[in-house]
LUMVEX-879048 format. One record per residue: residue in three letters; x, y, z of N, C-alpha, C in turn. Coordinates in Angstrom, 1 decimal. Layout:
BEGIN
<pt "Ala" <X Y Z> <X Y Z> <X Y Z>>,
...
***
This chain:
BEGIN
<pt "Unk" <65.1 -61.5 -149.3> <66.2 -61.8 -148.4> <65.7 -62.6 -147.2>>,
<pt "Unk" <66.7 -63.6 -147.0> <65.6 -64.5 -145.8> <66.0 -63.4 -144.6>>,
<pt "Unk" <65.2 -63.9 -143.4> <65.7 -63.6 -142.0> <67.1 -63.5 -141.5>>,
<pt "Unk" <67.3 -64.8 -141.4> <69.0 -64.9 -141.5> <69.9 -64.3 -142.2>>,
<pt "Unk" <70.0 -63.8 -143.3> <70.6 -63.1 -144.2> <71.0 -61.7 -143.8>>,
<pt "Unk" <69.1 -61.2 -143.3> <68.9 -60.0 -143.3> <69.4 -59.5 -141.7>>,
<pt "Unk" <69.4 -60.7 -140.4> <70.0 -60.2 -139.5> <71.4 -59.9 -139.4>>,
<pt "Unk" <71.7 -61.2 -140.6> <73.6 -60.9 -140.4> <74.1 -59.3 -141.3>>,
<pt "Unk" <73.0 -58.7 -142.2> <73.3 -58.2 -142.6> <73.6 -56.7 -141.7>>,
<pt "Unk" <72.5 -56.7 -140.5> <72.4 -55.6 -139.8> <73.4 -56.0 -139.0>>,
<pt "Unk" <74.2 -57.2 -138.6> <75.0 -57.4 -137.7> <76.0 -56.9 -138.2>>,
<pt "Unk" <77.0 -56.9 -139.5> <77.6 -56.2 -140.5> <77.7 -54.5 -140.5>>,
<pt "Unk" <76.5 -54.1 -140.6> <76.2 -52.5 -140.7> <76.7 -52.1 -139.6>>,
<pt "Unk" <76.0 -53.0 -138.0> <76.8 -52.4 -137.0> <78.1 -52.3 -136.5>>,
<pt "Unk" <78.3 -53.5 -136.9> <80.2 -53.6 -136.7> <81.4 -52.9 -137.7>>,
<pt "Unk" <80.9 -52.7 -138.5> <81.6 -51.8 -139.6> <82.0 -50.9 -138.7>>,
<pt "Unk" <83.5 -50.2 -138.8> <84.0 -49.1 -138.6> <83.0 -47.9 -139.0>>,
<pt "Unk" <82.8 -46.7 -138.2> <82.5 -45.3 -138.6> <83.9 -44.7 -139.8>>,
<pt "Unk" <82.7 -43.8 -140.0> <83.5 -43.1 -141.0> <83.9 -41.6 -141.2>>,
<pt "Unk" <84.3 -41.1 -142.3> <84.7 -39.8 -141.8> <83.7 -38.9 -142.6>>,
<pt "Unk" <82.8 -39.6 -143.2> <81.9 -38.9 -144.0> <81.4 -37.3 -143.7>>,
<pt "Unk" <81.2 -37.6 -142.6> <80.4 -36.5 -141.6> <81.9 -35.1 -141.5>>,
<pt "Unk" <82.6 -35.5 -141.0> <83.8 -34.5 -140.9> <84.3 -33.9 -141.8>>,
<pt "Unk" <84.1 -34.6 -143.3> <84.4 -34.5 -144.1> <84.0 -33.2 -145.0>>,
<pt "Unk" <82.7 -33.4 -145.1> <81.8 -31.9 -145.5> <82.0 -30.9 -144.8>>,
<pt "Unk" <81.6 -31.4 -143.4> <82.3 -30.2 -142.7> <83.7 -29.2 -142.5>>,
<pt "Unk" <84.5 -30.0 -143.1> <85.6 -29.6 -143.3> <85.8 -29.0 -145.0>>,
<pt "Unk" <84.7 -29.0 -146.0> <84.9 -29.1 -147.3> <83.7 -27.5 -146.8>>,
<pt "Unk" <83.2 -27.4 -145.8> <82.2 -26.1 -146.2> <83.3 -25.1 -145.3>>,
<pt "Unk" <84.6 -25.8 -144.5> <85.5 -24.4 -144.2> <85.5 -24.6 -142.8>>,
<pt "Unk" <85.0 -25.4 -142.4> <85.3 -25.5 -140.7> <86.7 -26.1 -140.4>>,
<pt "Unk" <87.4 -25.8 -140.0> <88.8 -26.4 -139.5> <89.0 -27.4 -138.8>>,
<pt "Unk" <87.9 -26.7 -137.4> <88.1 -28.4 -136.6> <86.8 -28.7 -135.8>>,
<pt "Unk" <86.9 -29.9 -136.4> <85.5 -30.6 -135.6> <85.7 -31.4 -134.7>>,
<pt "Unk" <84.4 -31.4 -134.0> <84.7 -32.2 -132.7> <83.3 -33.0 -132.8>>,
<pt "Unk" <83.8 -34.4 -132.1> <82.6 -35.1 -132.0> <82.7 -35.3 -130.0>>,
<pt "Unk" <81.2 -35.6 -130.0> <81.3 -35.6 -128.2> <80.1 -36.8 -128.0>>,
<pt "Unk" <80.2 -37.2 -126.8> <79.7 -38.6 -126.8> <79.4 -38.5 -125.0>>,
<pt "Unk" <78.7 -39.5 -124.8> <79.2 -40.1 -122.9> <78.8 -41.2 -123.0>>,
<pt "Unk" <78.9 -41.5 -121.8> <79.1 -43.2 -121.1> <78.6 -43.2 -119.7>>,
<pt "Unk" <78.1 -44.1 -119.5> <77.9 -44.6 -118.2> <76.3 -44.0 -117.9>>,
<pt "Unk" <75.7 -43.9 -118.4> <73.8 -43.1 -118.4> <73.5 -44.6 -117.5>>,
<pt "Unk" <73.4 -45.4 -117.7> <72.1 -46.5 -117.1> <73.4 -47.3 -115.9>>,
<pt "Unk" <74.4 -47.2 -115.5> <75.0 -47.8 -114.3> <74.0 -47.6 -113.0>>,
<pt "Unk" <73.9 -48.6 -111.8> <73.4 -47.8 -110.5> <74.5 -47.5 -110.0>>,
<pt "Unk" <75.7 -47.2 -109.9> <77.1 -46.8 -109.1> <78.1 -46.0 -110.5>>,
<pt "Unk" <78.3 -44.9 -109.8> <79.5 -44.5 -110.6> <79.0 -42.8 -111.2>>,
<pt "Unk" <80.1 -42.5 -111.8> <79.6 -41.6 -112.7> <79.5 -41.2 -113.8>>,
<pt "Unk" <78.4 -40.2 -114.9> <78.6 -40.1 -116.0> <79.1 -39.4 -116.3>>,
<pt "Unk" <80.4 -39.8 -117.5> <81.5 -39.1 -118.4> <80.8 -39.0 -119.5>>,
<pt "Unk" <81.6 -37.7 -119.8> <81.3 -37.1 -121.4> <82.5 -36.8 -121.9>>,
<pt "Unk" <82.9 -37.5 -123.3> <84.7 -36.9 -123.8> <84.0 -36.1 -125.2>>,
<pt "Unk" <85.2 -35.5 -125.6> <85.2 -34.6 -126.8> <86.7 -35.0 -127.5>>,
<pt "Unk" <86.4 -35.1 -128.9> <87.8 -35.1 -129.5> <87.6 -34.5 -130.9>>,
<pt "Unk" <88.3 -33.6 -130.9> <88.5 -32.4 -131.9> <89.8 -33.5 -132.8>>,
<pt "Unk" <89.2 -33.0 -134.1> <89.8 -33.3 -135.4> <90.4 -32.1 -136.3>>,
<pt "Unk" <91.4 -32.1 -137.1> <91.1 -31.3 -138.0> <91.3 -32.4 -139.3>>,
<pt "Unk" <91.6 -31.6 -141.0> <91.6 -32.5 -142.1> <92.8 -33.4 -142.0>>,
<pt "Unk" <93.7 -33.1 -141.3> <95.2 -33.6 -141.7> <94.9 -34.9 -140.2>>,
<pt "Unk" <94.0 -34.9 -139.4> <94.7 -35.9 -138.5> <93.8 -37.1 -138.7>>,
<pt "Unk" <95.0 -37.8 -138.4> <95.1 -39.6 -139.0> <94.6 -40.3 -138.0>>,
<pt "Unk" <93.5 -40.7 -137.9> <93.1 -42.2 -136.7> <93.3 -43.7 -137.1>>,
<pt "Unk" <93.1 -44.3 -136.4> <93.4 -45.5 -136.8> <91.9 -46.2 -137.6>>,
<pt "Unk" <91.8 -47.2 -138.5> <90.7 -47.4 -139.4> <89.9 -47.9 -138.6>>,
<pt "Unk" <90.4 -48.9 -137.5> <89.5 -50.1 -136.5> <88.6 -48.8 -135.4>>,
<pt "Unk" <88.2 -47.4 -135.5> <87.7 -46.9 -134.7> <85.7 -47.0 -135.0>>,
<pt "Unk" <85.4 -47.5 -133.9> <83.7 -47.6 -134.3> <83.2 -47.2 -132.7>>,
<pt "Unk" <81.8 -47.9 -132.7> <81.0 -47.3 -131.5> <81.5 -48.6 -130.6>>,
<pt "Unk" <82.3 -47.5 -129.2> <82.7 -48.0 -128.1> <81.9 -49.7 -127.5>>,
<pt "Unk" <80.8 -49.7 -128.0> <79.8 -50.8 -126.9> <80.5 -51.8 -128.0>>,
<pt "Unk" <81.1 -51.6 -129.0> <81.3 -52.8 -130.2> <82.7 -53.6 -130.0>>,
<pt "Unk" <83.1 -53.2 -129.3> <84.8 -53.4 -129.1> <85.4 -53.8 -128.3>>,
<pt "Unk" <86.2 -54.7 -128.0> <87.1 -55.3 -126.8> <87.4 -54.5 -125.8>>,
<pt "Unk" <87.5 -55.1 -124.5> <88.3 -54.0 -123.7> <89.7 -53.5 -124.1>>,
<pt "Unk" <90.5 -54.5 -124.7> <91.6 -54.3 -125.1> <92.1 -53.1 -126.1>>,
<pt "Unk" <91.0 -54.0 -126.9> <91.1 -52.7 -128.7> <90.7 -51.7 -127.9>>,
<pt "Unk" <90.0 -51.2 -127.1> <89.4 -49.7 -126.6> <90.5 -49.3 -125.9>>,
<pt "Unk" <91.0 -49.8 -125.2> <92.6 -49.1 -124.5> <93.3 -48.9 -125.7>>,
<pt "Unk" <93.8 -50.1 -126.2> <94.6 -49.1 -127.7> <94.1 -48.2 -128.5>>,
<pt "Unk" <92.9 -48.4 -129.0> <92.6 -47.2 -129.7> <92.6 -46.1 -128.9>>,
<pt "Unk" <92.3 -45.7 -127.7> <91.9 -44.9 -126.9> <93.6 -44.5 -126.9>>,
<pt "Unk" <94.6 -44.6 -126.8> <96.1 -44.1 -126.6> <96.4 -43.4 -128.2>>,
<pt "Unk" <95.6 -44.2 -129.0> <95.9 -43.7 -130.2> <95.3 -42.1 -131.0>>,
<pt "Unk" <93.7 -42.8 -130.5> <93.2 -41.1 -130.2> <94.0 -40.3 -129.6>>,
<pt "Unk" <94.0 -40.3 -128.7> <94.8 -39.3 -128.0> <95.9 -38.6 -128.1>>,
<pt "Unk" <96.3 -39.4 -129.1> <98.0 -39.3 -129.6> <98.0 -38.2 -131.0>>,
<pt "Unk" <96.6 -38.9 -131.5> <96.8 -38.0 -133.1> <95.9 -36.9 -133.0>>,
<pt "Unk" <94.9 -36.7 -131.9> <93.4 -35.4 -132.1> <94.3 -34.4 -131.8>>,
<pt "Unk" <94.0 -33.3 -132.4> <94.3 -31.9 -132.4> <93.7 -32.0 -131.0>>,
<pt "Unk" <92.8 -31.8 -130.4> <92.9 -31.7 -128.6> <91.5 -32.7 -128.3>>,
<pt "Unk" <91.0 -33.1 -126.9> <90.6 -34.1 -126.5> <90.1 -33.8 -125.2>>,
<pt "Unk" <89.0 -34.4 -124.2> <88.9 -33.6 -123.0> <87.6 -34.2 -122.6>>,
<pt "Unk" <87.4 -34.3 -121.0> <86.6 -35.3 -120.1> <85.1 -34.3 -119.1>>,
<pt "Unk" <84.6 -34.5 -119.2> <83.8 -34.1 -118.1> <82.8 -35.6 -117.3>>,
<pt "Unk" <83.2 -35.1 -116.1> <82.6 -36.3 -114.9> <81.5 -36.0 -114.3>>,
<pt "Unk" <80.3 -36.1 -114.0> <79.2 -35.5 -113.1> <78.9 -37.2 -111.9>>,
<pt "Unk" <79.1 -36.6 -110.5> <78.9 -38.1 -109.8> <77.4 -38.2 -109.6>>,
<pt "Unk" <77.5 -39.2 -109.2> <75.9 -40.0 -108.8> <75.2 -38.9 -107.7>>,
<pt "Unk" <76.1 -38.5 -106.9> <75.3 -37.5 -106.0> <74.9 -36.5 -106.9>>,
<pt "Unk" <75.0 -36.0 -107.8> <74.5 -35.2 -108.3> <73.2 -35.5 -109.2>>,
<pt "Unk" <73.4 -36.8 -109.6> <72.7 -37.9 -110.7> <71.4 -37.6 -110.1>>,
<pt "Unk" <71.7 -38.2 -108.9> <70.6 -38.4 -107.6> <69.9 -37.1 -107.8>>,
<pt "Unk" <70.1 -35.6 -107.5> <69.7 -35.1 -107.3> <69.2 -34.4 -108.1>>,
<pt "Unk" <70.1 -34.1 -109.1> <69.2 -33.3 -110.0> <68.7 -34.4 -111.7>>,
<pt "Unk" <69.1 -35.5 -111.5> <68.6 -36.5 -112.6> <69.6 -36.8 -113.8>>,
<pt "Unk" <69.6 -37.4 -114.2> <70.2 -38.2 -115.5> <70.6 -37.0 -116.4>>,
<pt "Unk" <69.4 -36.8 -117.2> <69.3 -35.5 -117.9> <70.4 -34.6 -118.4>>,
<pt "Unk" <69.9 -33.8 -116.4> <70.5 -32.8 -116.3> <72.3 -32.7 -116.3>>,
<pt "Unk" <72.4 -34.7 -115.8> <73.9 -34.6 -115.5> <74.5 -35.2 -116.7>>,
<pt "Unk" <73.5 -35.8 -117.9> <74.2 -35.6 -119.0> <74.7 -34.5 -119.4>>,
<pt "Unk" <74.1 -33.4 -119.9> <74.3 -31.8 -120.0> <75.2 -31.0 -119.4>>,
<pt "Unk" <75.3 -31.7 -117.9> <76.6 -31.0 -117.3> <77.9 -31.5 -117.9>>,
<pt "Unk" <77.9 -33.0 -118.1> <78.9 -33.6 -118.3> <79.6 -33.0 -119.7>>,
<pt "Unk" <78.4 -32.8 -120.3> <78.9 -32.3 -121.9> <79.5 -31.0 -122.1>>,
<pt "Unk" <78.7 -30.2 -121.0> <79.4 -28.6 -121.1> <81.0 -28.8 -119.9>>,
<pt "Unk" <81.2 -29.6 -119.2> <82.1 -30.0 -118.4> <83.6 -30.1 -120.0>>,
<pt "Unk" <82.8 -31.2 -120.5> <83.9 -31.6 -121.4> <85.0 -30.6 -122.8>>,
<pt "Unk" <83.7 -29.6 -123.1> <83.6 -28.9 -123.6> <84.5 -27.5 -123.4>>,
<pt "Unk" <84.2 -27.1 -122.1> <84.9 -26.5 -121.3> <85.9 -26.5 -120.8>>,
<pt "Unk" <86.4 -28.4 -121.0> <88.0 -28.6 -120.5> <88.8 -28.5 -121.7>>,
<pt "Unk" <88.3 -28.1 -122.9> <89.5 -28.0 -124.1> <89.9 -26.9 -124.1>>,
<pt "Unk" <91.2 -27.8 -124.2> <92.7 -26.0 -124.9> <92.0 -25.5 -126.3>>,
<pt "Unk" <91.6 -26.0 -126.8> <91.5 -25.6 -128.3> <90.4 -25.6 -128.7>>,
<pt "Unk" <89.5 -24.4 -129.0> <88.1 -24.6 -129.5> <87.8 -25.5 -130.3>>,
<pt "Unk" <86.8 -26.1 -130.5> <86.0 -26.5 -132.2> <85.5 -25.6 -132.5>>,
<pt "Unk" <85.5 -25.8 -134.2> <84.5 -25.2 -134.8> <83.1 -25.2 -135.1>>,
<pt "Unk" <82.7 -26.8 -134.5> <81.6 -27.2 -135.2> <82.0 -28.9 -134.3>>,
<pt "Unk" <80.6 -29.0 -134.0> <80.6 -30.7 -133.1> <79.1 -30.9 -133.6>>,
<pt "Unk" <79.6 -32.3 -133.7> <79.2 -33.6 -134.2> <78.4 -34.3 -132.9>>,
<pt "Unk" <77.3 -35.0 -132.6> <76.5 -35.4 -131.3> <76.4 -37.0 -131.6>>,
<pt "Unk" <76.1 -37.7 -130.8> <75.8 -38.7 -130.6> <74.1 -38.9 -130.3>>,
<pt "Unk" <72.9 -38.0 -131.0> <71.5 -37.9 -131.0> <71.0 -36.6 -130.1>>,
<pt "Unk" <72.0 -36.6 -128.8> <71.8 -35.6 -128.1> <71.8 -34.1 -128.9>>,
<pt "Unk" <71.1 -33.4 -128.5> <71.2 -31.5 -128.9> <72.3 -31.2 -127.8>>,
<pt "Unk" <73.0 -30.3 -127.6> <73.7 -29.9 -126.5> <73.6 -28.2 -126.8>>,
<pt "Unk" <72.4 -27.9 -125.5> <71.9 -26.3 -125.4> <72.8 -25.4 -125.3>>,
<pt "Unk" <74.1 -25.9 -124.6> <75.4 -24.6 -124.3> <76.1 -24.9 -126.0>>,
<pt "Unk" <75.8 -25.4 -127.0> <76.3 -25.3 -127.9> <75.3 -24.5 -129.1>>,
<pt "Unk" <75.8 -23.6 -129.6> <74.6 -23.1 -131.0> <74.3 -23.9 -131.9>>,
<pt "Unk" <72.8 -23.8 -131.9> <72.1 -24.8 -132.7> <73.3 -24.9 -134.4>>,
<pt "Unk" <74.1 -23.4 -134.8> <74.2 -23.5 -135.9> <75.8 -24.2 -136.2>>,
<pt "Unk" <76.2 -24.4 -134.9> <78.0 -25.5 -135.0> <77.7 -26.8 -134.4>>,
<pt "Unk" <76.3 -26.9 -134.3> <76.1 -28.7 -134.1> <75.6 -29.1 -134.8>>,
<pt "Unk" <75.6 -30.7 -134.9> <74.8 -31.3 -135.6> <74.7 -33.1 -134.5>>,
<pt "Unk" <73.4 -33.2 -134.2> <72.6 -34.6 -133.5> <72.6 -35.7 -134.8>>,
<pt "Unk" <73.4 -36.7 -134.7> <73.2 -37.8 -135.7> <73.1 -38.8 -134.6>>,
<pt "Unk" <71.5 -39.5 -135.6> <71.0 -40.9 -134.8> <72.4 -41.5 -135.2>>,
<pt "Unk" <72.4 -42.4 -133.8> <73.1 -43.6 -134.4> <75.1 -42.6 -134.6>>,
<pt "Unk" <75.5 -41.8 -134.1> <76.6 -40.9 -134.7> <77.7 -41.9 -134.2>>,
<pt "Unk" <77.4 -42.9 -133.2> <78.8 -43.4 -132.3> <79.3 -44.4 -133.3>>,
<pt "Unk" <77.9 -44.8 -134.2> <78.6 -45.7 -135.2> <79.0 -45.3 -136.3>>,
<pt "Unk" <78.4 -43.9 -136.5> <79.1 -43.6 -138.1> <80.1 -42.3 -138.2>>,
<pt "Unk" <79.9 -42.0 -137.2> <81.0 -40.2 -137.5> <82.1 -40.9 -136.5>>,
<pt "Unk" <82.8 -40.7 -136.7> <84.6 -41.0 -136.8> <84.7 -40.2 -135.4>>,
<pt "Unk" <84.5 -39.2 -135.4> <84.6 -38.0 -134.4> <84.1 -38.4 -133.1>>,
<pt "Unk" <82.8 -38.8 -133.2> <81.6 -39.2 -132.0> <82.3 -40.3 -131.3>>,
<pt "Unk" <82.8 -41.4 -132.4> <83.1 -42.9 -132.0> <84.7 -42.9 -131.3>>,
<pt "Unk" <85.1 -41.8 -132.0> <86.9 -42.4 -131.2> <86.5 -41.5 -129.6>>,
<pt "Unk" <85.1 -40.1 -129.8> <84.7 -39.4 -128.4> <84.1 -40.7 -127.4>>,
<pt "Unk" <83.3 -41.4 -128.1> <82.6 -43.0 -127.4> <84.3 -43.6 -126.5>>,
<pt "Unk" <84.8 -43.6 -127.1> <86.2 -44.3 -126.8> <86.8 -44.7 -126.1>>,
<pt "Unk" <87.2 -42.9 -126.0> <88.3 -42.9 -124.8> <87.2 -42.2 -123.8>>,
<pt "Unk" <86.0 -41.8 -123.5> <85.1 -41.8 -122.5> <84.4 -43.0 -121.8>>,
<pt "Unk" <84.8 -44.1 -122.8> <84.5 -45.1 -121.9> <85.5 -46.2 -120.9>>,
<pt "Unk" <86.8 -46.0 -121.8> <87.9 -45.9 -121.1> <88.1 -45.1 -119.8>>,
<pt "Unk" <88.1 -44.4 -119.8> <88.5 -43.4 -119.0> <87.5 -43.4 -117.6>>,
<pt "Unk" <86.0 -43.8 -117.8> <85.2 -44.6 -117.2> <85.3 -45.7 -116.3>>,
<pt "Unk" <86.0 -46.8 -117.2> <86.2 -48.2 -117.0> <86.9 -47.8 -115.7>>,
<pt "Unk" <88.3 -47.1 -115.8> <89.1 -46.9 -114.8> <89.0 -46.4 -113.7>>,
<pt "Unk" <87.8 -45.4 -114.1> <87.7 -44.7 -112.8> <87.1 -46.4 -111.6>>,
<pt "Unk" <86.2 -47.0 -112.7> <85.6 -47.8 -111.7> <86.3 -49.4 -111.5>>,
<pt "Unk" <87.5 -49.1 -112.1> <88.2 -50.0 -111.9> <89.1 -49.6 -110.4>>,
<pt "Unk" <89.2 -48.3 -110.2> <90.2 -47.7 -109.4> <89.3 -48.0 -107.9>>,
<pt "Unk" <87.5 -47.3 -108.2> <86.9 -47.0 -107.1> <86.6 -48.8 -106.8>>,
<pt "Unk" <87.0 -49.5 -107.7> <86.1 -51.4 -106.8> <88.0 -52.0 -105.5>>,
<pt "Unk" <89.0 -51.0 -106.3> <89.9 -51.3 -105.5> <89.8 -51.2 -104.0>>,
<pt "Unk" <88.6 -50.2 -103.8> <88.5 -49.4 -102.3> <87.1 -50.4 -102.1>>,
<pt "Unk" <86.5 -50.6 -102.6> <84.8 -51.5 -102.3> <85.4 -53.0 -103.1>>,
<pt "Unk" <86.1 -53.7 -103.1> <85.9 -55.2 -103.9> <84.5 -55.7 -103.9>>,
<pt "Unk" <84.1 -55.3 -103.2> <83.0 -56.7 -102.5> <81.7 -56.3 -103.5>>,
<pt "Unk" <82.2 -55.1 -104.4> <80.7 -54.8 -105.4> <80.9 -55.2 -106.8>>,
<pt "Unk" <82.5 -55.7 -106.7> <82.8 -56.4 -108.5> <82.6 -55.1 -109.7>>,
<pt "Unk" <83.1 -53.8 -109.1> <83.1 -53.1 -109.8> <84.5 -53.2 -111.2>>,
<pt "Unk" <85.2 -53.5 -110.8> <86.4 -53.9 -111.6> <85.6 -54.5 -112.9>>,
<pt "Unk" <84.7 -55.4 -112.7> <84.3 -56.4 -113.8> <82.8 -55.7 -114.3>>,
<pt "Unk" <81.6 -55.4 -113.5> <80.3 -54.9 -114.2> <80.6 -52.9 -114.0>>,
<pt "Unk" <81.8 -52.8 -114.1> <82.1 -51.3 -114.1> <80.5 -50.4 -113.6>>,
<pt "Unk" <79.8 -51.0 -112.0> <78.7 -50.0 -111.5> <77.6 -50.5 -112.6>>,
<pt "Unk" <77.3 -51.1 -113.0> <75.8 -51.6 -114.0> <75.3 -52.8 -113.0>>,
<pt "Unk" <74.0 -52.9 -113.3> <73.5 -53.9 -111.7> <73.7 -55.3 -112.0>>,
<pt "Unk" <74.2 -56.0 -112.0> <74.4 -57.5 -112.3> <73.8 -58.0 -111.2>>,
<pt "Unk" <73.8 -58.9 -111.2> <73.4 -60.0 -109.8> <74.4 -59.7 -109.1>>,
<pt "Unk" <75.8 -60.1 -108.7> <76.3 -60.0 -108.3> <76.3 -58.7 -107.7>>,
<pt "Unk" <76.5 -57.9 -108.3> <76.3 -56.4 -107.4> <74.8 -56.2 -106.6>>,
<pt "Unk" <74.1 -56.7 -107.3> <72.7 -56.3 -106.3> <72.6 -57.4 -105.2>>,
<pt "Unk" <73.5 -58.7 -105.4> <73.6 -59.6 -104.1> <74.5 -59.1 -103.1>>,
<pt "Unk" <75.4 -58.1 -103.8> <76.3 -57.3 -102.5> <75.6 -55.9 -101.8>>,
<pt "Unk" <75.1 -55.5 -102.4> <74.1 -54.0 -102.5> <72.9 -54.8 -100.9>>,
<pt "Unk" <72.2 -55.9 -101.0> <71.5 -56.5 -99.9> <72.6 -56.9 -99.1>>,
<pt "Unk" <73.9 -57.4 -98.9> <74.5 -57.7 -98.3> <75.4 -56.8 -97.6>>,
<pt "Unk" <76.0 -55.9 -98.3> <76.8 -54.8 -97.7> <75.9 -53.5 -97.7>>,
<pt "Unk" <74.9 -52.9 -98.6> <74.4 -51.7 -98.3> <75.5 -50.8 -99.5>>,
<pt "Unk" <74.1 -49.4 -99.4> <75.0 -48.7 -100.5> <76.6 -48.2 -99.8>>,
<pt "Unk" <77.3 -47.0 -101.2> <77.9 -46.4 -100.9> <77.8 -45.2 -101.3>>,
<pt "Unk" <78.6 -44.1 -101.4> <78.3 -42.7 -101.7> <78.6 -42.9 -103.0>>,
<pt "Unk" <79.0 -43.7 -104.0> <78.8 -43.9 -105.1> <77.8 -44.5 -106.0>>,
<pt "Unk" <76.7 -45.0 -105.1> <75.5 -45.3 -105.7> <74.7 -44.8 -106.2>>,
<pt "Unk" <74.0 -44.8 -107.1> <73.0 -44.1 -107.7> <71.3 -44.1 -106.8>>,
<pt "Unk" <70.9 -44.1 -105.9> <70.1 -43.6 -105.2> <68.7 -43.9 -105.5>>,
<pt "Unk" <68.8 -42.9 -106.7> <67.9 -42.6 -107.5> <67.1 -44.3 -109.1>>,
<pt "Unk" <68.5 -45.1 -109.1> <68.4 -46.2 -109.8> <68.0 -47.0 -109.4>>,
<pt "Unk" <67.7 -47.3 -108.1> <67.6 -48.6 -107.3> <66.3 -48.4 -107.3>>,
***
């Protein structure tokens, strides 16, 4: 296979919709409802990191165009993201801010975010599906860490989703109050633009501290 063949072909594998393969067994060995969990926003210098969860059971219907969030329009992600929401047996957010980022590290505020999220659902899972991450407040024996999960478990990718959605906004909301850092458009990730405002106006209490 030439080079070219072989790139377009990995460019293919990634774009492909996730699937439900994973939920599937799961639900064929007696689990009811699975949940896939995900975050967003790890490498921004402003803002904070969200972690969503969206519980499935066998009966509920998503839409087919659901894949890993970084793959997708802003647009398609607000619709899908209404859609999820519409059809998961339940769904739910956890936020950890940069002050915290700052202080106790990335890591640790992934982990919070995950048990945050976890903790905001009406309705247990039975069993969650990861995005590579382990998550320690969960038992090793109702998880499962798949490389690569935002692109292939159904569960993980509609969780990629609406947490990145739900992200976008926040930092669409917070550049309303700061314009001058273009948060609306690089949603808190360092672009030039932001780091030519960051020398020119100085941080804010939503900066990452610790990133710069």
């Amino acid at each position: 296979m030439s080079l070219i063949k072989l790139v377009y072909a990995q460019i293919i594998m990634i774009c492909k919709p996730a699937t439900l393969e994973f939920e599937k067994e799961l639900f064929e060995k007696g689990f009811l409802f699975v949940a896939g969990i995900d975050e967003v926003g790890r490498g921004p210098i402003a803002g904070p990191i969200v972690a969503a969860v969206v519980v499935l059971s066998k009966e509920t219907r998503l839409p087919n165009e659901i894949a890993d969030s970084k793959m997708l329009s802003e647009k398609k992600r607000e619709y899908l993201s209404e859609k999820i929401k519409e059809s998961a047996i339940d769904f739910a957010f956890g936020e950890v801010s940069a002050n915290f980022i700052d202080k106790m590290g990335i890591a640790r505020a992934n982990q919070l975010a995950f048990f945050e999220a976890i903790e905001n659902l009406r309705k247990p899972a039975n069993y969650f599906l990861t995005d590579y991450f382990k998550i320690p407040v969960i038992s090793s024996l109702i998880q499962r860490p798949v490389l690569g999960g935002d692109k292939l478990c159904v569960s993980v990718a509609a969780a990629s989703i609406i947490a990145k959605v739900y992200r976008d906004n926040i930092m669409k909301k917070l550049g309303e109050e700061f314009p001058m850092y273009s948060w609306d458009k690089n949603k808190g990730y360092g672009t030039k633009k932001h780091y030519e405002a960051l020398r020119k106006y100085g941080l804010t209490k939503h900066h990452r501290v610790s990133f710069l």
